[in-house]
C-alpha positions as CSV (number, residue, x, y, z in Angstrom):
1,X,74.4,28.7,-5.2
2,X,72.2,27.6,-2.4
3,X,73.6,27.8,0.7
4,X,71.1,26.5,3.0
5,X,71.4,22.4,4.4
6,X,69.2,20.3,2.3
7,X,67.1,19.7,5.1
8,X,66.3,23.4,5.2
9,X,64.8,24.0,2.1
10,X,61.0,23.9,3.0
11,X,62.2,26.2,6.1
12,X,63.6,28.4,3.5
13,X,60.0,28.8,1.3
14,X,58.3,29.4,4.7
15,X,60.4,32.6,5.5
16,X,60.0,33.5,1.9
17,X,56.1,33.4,2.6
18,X,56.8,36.1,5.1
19,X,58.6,38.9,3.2
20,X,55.4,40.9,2.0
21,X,54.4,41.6,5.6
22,X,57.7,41.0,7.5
23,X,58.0,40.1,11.4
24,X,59.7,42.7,13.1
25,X,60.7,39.6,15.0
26,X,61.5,36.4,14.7
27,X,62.2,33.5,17.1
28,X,63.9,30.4,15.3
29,X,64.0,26.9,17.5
30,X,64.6,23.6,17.7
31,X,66.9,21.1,18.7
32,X,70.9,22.2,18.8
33,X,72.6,21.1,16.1
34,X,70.6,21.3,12.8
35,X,72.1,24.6,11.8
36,X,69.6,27.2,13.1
37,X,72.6,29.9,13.4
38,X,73.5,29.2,9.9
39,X,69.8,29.6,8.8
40,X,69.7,32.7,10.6
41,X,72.6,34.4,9.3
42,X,71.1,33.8,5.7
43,X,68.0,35.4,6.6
44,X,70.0,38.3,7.7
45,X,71.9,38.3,4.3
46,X,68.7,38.1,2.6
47,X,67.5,41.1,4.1
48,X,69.8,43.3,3.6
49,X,71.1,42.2,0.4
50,X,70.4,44.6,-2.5
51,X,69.9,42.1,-5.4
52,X,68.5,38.5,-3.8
53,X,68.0,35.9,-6.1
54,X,64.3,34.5,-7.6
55,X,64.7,32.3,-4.3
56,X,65.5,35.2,-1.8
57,X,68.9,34.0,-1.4
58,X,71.9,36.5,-1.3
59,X,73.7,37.7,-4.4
60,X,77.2,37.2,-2.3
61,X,78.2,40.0,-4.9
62,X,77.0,43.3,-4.3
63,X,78.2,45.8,-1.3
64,X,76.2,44.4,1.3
65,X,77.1,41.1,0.9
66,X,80.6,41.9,0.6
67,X,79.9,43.8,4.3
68,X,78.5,40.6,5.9
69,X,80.7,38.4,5.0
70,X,83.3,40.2,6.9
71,X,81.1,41.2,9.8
72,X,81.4,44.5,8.9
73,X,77.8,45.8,7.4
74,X,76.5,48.9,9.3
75,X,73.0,48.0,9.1
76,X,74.1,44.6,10.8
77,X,74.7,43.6,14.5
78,X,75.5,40.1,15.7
79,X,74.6,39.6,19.6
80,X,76.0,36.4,21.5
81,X,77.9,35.5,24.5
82,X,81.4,36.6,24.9
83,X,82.4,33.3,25.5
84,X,81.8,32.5,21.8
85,X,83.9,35.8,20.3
86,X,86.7,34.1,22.6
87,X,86.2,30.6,21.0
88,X,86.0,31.9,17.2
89,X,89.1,34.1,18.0
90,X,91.2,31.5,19.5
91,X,90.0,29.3,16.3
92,X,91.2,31.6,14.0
93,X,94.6,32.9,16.1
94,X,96.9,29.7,15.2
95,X,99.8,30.0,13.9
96,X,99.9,28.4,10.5
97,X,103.1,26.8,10.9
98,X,103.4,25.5,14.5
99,X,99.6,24.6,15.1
100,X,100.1,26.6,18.6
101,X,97.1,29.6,19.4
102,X,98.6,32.6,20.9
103,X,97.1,33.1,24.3
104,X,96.2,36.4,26.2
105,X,95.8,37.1,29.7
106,X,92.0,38.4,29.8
107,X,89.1,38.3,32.5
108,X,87.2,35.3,31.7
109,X,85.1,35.8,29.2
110,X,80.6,35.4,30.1
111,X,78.8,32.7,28.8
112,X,75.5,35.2,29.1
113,X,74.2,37.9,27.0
114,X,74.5,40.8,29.7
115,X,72.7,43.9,29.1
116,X,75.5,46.1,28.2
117,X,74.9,44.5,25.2
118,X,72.1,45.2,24.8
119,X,71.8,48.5,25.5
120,X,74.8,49.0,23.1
121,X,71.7,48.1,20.1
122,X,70.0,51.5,21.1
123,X,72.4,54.4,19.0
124,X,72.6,51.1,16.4
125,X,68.8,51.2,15.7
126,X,68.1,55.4,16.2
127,X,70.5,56.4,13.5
128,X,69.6,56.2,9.9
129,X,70.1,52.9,8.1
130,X,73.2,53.1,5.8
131,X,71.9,51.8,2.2
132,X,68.3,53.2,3.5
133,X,67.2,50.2,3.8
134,X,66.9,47.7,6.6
135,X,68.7,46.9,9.5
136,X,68.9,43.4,11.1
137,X,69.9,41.7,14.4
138,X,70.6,38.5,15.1
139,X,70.6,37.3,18.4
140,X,72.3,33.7,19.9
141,X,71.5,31.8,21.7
142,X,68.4,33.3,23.4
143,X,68.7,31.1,26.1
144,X,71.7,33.0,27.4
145,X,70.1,36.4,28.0
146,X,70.7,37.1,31.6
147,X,67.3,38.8,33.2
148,X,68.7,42.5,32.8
149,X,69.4,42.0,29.4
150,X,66.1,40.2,28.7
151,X,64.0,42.9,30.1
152,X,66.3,45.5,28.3
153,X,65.4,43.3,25.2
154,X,61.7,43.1,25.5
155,X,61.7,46.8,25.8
156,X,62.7,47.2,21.9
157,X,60.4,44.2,21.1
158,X,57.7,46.0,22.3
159,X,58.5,49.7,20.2
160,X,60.1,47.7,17.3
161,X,62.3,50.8,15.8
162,X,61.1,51.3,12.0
163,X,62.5,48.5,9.5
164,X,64.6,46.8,12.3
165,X,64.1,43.1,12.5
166,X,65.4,41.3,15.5
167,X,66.0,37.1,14.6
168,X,66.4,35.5,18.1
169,X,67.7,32.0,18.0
170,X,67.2,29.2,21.1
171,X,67.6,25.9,21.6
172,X,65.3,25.3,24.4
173,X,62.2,27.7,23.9
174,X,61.0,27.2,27.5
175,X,63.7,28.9,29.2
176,X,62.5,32.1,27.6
177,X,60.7,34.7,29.6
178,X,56.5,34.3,27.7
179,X,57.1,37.9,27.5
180,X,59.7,38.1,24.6
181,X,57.8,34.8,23.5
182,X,54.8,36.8,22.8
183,X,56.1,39.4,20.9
184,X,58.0,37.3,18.2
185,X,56.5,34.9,15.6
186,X,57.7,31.6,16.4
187,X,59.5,29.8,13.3
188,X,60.4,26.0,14.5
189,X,63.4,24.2,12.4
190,X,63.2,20.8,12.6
191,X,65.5,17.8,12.8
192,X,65.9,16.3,9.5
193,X,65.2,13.1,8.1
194,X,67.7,10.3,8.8
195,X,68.0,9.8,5.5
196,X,69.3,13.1,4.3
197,X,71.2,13.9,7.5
198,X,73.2,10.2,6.7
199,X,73.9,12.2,3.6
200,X,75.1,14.8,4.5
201,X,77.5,13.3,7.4
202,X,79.0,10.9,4.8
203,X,79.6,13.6,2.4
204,X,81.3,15.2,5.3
205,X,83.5,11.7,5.7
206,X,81.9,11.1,9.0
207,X,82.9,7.4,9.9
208,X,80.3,6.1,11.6
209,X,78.2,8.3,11.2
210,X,75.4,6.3,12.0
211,X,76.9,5.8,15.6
212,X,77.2,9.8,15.9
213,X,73.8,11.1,14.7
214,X,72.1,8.2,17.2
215,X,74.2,9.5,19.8
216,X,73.4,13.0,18.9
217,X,69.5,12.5,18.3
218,X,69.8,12.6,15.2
219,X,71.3,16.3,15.1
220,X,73.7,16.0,12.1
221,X,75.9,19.0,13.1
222,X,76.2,17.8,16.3
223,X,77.5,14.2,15.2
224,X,80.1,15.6,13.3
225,X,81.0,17.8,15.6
226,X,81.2,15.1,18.9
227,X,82.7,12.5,16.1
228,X,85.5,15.2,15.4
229,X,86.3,16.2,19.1
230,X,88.6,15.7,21.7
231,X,86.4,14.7,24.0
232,X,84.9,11.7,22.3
233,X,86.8,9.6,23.9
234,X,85.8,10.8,27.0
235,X,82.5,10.5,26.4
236,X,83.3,6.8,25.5
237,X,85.0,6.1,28.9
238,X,81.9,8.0,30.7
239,X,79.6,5.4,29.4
240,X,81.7,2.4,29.7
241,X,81.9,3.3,33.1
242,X,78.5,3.6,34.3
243,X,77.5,0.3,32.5
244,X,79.0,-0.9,35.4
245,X,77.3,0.9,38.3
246,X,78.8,0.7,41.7
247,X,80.3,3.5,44.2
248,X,83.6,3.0,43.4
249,X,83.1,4.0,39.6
250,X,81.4,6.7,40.8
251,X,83.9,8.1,43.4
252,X,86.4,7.8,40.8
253,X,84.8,8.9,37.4
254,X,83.8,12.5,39.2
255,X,87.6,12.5,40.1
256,X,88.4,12.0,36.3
257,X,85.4,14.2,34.9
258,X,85.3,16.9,37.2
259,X,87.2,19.3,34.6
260,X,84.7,18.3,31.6
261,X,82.6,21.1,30.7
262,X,79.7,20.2,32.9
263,X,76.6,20.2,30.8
264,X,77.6,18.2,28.3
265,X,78.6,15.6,31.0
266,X,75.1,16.2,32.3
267,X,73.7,15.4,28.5
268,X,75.4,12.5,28.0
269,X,73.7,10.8,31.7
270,X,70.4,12.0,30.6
271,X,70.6,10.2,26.9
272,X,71.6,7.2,28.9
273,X,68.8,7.1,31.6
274,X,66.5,8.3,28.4
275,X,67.6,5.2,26.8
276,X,67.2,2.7,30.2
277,X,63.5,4.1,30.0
278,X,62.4,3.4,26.5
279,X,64.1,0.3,26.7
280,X,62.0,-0.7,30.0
281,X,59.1,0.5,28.1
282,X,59.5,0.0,24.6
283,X,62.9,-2.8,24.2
284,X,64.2,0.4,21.6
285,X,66.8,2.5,22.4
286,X,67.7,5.8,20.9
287,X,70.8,7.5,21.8
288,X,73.7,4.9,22.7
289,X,72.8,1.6,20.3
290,X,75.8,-0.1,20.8
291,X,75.0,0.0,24.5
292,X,72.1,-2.3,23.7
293,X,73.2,-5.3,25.8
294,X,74.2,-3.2,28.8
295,X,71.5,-1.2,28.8
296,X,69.2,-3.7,28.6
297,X,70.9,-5.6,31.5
298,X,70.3,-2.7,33.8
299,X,66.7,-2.0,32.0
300,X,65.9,-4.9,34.1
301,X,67.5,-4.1,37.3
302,X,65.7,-0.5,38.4
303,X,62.8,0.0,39.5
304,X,60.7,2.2,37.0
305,X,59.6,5.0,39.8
306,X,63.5,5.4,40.6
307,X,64.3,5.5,37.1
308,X,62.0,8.3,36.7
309,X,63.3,9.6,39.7
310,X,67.0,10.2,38.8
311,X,65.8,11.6,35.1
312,X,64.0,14.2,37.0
313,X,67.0,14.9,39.4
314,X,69.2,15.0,36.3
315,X,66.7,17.3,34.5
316,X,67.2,20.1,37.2
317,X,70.9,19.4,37.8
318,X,71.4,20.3,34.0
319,X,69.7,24.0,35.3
320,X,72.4,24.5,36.9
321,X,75.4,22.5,35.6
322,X,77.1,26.1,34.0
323,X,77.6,27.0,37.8
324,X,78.2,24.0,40.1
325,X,79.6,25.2,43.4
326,X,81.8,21.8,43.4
327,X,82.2,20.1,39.5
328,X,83.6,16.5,41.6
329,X,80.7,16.9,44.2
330,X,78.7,17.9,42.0
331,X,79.4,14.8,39.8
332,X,79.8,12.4,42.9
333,X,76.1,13.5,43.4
334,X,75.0,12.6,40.5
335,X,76.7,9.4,40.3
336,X,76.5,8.0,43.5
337,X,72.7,8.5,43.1
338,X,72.6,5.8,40.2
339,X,75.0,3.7,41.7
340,X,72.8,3.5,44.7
341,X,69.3,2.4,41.9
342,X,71.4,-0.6,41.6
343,X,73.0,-1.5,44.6
């Protein structure tokens, strides 16, 4: 059985290409969403299984396989924020019954890769390999390697121990340090085509799915994801909200959206002043179709230089939007600034 999205199949030959002279690292990017994770798990599987298929893929029968599955192979090592052990623990701890998750008192846990972890890799990869074979890392997101852990990184990327292969995943390959760049082959996974991520979604019973992948950029895990969460309607208050520019929506949409997880607040403003541009420019818009009268009522409203303006503004407030001093001023900011391109 394949396991792989449809959309990853020519992805899938590519990394196939590789295995008579192997990277002893790779870097896998592109936009969040299309299952890159999930691509570089199988990889990992691939590698370390001891029967792979005419295709490469995993036998899910032998030892190893049985290993990885549970996240328990010795010759495997899965690095990520603690943030996300915390999120796939809660998921799992609910109580069958009641639909409650049992809660623990705990320091909070780091949204970074810190370099504890890191150095944690060294006894992993200077002891023999368990099946004598290889041993594999995989590394997420890439993005979230604090500077001590990155420079602890790019030492073993630079002495590769013998048949260890690191497989770094990122959504946004410029906020890597060129260094660790440099010393990994670059594998890019794109966004699929409309057609087969519509596909996909519907199989998934997405309604609307149409509405989601737009709003998502056409990132199909992404649309089922925001079409599934809580916070959709939130997002669809958010934008109803600044359809109508003025300071009073913005005073009082900070005060509701100051305990949104700020980022993803951040996202959704820059899809929508991304979507005022290409209509000014182009009359299309990408992210928010059903917008298409508002936006194009405020298209016409703002001048182009402040438009470009606030996207630039919102492009380095997203830098920083994990650690905003203030979420509500930090939001009031933001808002009151495109309130103000239309006043």
């Amino acid at each position: 059985m394949n396991p792989l999205y449809s959309w990853q199949s020519g992805s899938w030959q590519y990394f196939q290409g590789l295995r008579e002279r192997l990277p002893h690292a790779f870097l896998l990017y592109g936009p969040q969403g299309i299952g890159k994770t999930q691509f570089a798990e199988q990889m990992a599987q691939s590698l370390l299984c001891e029967t792979p298929d005419s295709a490469g893929h995993a036998c899910q029968q032998c030892a190893s396989c049985g290993w990885f599955t549970q996240y328990s192979h010795p010759d495997y090592r899965r690095v990520r924020p603690e943030l996300l052990d915390e999120e796939e623990a809660a998921a799992q701890d609910v109580d069958a019954d009641s639909g409650t998750k049992s809660t623990k008192a705990s320091k909070t846990p780091s949204k970074e890769i810190v370099i504890h972890q890191i150095r944690a890799l060294s006894d992993f990869m200077n002891i023999s390999t368990h099946r004598q074979g290889r041993r594999v890392i995989v590394l997420y997101p890439a993005e979230a390697l604090n500077i001590p852990a990155a420079n602890a990184l790019l030492k073993s990327l630079e002495e590769p121990a013998k048949d260890t292969v690191f497989i770094l995943v990122c959504h946004s390959i410029d906020k890597l340090l060129p260094t660790i760049l440099s010393r990994c082959h670059k594998f890019a996974l794109s966004l699929p085509e409309h057609a087969q991520a519509m596909d996909w979604l519907r199989q998934q019973g997405v309604a609307d799915a149409d509405v989601w992948l737009a709003q998502q950029g056409g990132a199909p895990l992404a649309a089922k994801e925001m079409a599934q969460s809580e916070s959709r309607d939130a997002m669809q208050d958010f934008l109803n909200h600044i359809a109508q520019p003025g300071s009073d929506m913005a005073l009082k949409l900070a005060d509701k959206m100051q305990k949104m997880d700020m980022p993803v607040t951040i996202a959704w403003m820059q899809r929508w002043l991304y979507d005022l541009f290409s209509y000014k420019q182009t009359a299309r818009i990408r992210y928010y179709p059903r917008y298409e009268k508002e936006i194009a009522g405020l298209a016409l409203r703002i001048n182009p230089d402040r438009l470009m303006q606030m996207i630039k503004a919102n492009n380095e407030r997203q830098a920083i939007a994990s650690h905003p001093l203030s979420p509500k001023l930090f939001l009031e900011d933001m808002l009151l600034e495109y309130a103000a391109a239309f006043a």
